[in-house]
FIPA-562434 format. One line per field, with one value per residue (C-alpha): y, x, z; chain; residue number from 1. Coordinates in pm, whole numbers, padded with zeros to 5 digits. Each point is the difference from the previous one (the first is absolute). Example, Ala and Ser with C-alpha at 12.3 -4.5 7.8 and 13.67 -1.06 7.14 Angstrom:
BEGIN
yy <- (-00450	00344)
xx <- (01230	00137)
zz <- (00780	-00066)
chaine <- (A	A)
num <- (1	2)
END
This chain:
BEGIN
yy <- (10979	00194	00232	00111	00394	00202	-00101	-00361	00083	-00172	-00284	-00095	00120	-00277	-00235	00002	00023	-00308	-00166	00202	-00344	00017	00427	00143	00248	00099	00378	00200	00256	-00315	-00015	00330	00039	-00281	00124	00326	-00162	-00221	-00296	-00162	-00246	-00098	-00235	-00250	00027	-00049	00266	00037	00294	00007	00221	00259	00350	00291	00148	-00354	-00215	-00331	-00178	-00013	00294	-00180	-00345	-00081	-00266	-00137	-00185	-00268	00043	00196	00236	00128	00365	-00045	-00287	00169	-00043	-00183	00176	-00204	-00201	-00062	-00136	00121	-00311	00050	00017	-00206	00114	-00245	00137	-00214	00157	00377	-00127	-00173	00361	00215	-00208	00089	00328	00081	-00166	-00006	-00250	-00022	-00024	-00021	-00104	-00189	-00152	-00339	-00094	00105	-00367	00118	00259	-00146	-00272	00211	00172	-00336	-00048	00286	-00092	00239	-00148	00026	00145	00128	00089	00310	00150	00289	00184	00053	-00072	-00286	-00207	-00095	-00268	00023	-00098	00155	-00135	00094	00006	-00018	00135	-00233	00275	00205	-00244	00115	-00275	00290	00403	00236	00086	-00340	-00217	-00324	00026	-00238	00066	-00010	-00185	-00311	-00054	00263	00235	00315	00330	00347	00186	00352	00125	-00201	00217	-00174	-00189	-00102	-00299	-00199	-00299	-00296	-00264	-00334	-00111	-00258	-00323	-00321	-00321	00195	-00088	00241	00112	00339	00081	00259	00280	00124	00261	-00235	-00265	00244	00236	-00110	-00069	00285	00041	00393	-00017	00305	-00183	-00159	-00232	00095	-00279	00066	00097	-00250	00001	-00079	-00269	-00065	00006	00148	00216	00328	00151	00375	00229	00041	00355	00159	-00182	00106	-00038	-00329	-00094	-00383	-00062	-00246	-00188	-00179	-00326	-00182	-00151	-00303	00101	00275)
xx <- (10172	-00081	-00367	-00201	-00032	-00257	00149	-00082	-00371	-00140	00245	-00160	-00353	-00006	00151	-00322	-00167	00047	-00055	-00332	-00138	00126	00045	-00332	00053	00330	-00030	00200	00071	00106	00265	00138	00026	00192	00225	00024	00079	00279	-00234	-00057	00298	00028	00240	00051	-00408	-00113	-00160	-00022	-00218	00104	-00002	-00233	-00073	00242	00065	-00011	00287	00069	-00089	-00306	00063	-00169	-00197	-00298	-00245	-00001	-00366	00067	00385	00225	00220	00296	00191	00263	-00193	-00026	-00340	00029	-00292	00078	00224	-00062	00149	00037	-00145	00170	00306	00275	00047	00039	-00285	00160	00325	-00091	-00202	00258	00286	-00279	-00039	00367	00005	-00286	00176	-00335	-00279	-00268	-00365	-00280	-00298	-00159	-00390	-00031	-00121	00355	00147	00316	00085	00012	00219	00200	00073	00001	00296	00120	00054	-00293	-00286	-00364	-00059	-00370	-00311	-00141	-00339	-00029	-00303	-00313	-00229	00105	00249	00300	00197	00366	00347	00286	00311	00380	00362	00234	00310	00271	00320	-00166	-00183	00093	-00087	-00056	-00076	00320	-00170	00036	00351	00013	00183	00060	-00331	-00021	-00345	00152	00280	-00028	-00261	-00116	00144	-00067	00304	-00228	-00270	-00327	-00348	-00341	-00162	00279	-00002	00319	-00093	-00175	00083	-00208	-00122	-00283	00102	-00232	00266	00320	00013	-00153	-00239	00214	00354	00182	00185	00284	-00215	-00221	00277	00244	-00292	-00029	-00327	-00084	-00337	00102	00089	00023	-00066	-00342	-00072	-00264	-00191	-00008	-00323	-00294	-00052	00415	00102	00273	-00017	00228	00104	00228	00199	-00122	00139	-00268	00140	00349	00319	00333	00299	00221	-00400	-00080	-00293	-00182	-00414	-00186	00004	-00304	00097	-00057	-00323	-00097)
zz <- (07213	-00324	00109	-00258	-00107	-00141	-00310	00036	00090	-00306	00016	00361	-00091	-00237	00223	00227	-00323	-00111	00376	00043	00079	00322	00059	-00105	00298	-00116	-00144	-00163	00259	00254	-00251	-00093	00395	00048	-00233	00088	00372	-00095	00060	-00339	-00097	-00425	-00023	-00215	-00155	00381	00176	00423	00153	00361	00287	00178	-00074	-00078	00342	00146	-00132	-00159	00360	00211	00306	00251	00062	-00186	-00108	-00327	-00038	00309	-00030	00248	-00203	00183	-00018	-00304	-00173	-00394	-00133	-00371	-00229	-00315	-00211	-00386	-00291	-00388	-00137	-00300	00143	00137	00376	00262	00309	00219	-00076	00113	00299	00207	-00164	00142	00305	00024	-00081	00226	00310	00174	00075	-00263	00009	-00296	-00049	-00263	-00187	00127	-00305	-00139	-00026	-00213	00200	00372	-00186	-00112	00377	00165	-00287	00112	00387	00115	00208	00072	00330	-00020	-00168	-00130	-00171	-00229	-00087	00213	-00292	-00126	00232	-00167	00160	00039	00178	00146	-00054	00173	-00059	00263	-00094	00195	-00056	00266	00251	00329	00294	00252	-00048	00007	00337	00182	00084	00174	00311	00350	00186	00384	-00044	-00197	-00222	-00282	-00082	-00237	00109	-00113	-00159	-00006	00205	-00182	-00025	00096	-00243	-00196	-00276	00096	-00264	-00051	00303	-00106	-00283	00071	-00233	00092	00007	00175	00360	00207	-00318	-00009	-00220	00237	-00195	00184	00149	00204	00031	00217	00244	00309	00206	00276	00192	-00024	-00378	-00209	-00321	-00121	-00317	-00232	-00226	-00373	-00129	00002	-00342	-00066	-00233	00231	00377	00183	00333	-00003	00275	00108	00348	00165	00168	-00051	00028	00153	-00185	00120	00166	-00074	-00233	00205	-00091	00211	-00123	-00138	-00327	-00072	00216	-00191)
chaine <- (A	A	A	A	A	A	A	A	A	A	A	A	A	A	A	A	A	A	A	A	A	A	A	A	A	A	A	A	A	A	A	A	A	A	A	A	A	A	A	A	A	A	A	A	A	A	A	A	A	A	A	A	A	A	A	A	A	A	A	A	A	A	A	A	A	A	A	A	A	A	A	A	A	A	A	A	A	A	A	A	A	A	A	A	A	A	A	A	A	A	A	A	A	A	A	A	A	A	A	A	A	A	A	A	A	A	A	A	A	A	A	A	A	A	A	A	A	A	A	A	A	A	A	A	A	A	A	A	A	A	A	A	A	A	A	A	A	A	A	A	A	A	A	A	A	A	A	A	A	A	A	A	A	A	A	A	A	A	A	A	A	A	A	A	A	A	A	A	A	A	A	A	A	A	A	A	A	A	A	A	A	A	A	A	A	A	A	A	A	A	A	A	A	A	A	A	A	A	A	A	A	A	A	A	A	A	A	A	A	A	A	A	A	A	A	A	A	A	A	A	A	A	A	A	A	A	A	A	A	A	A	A	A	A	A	A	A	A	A	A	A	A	A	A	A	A	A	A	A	A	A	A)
num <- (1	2	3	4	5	6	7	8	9	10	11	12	13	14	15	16	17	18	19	20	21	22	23	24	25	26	27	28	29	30	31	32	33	34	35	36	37	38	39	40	41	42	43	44	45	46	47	48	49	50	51	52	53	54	55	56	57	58	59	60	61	62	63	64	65	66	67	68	69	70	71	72	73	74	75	76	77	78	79	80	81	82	83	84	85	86	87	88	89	90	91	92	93	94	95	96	97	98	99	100	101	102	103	104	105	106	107	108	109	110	111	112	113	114	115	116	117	118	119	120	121	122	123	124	125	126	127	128	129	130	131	132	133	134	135	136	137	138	139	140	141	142	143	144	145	146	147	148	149	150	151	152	153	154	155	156	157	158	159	160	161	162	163	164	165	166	167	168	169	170	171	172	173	174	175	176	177	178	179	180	181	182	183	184	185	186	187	188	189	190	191	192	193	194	195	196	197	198	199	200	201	202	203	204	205	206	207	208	209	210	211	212	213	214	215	216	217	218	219	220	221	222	223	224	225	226	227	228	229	230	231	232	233	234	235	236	237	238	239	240	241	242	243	244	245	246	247	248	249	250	251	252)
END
């Protein structure tokens, strides 16, 4: 995708100029950083600011909450997309190029009040997975919103193959040793009017049930738009060890 240089500072400063509407925060140091990062995209009169900060890299190092949303290692944080008005770009367009050419998941938030703009994502195949406030002041009320980018959906982690299980039929078995306290993945997704109440991913659909397990589900925050349980080793796994849970889904 074609990033903005120094050289285009003015270009993009009037970009957010003429959407200060919705980016009064936006300064113009939050620019020439981005820039000076390789985190501000002009192209085609539409401007993206993505990314962390200088020494950390395009994607989120670790897992982290975004107001009531769970944020995951290698998501890419999405500061802001704006037009040109006065020109002929097509947002939509350079979204789903640098949806591509970021080969990551994508998470932003948004004003709730911002009609336009969470049409525009919806549009745009994102959705709204939480809710988040800025300033202590003066609350201002807003939501988070996701992309899941389908070219690199993986059903299980690198760590984890499915394998004929002594227990029953086929289970989840560890292809390297697996430290304590590991996030393995989301295993059930609660969804009201599916039988049992619960989608399985292929992470809960394949573990076997032990009294002894050495994996534990942990319930997505309270405050979570959506609710849901993820699969974490509760101590340190052997390589070619079976993931096992003690089962009480579907009584959680």
């Amino acid at each position: 995708m074609k990033h903005a240089t120094l050289e285009d500072f003015d270009t993009v400063w009037n970009i957010f100029q003429q959407n200060k509407e919705w980016f009064p925060h936006v300064r113009k140091f939050h620019i020439r950083n981005r820039i000076e990062w390789g985190r501000c995209v002009l192209d085609d009169g539409v401007v993206i600011t993505y990314g962390g900060g200088r020494t950390q890299g395009p994607q989120y190092n670790s897992n982290r909450m975004v107001g009531t949303f769970q944020a995951y290692k290698g998501d890419v944080i999405l500061h802001q997309i704006a037009k040109d008005q006065n020109g002929t770009g097509n947002a939509s367009d350079v979204l789903q190029r640098f949806f591509k050419f970021i080969n990551a998941n994508v998470i932003l938030s948004v004003r709730s009040d911002n009609m336009a703009a969470k049409k525009f994502y919806e549009k745009n195949d994102m959705v709204r997975v939480g809710d988040i406030q800025w300033s202590k002041k003066k609350k201002l009320d807003g939501d988070v919103w996701y992309y899941i980018n389908n070219s690199m959906y993986k059903p299980l982690p690198d760590s984890v193959e499915i394998r004929n299980s002594p227990i029953h039929g086929v289970g989840l078995f560890a292809k390297t040793p697996i430290k304590k306290g590991i996030h393995l993945g989301i295993s059930h997704v609660y969804a009201p009017g599916f039988d049992g109440s619960y989608i399985r991913t292929p992470v809960g659909g394949f573990i076997n049930h032990s009294e002894e397990s050495n994996c534990h589900k942990v319930e997505s925050p309270e405050e979570s738009v959506i609710t849901y349980y993820s699969l974490v080793t509760s101590r340190d796994i052997e390589k070619d060890e079976e993931l096992t849970t003690t089962y009480t889904l579907y009584n959680v």
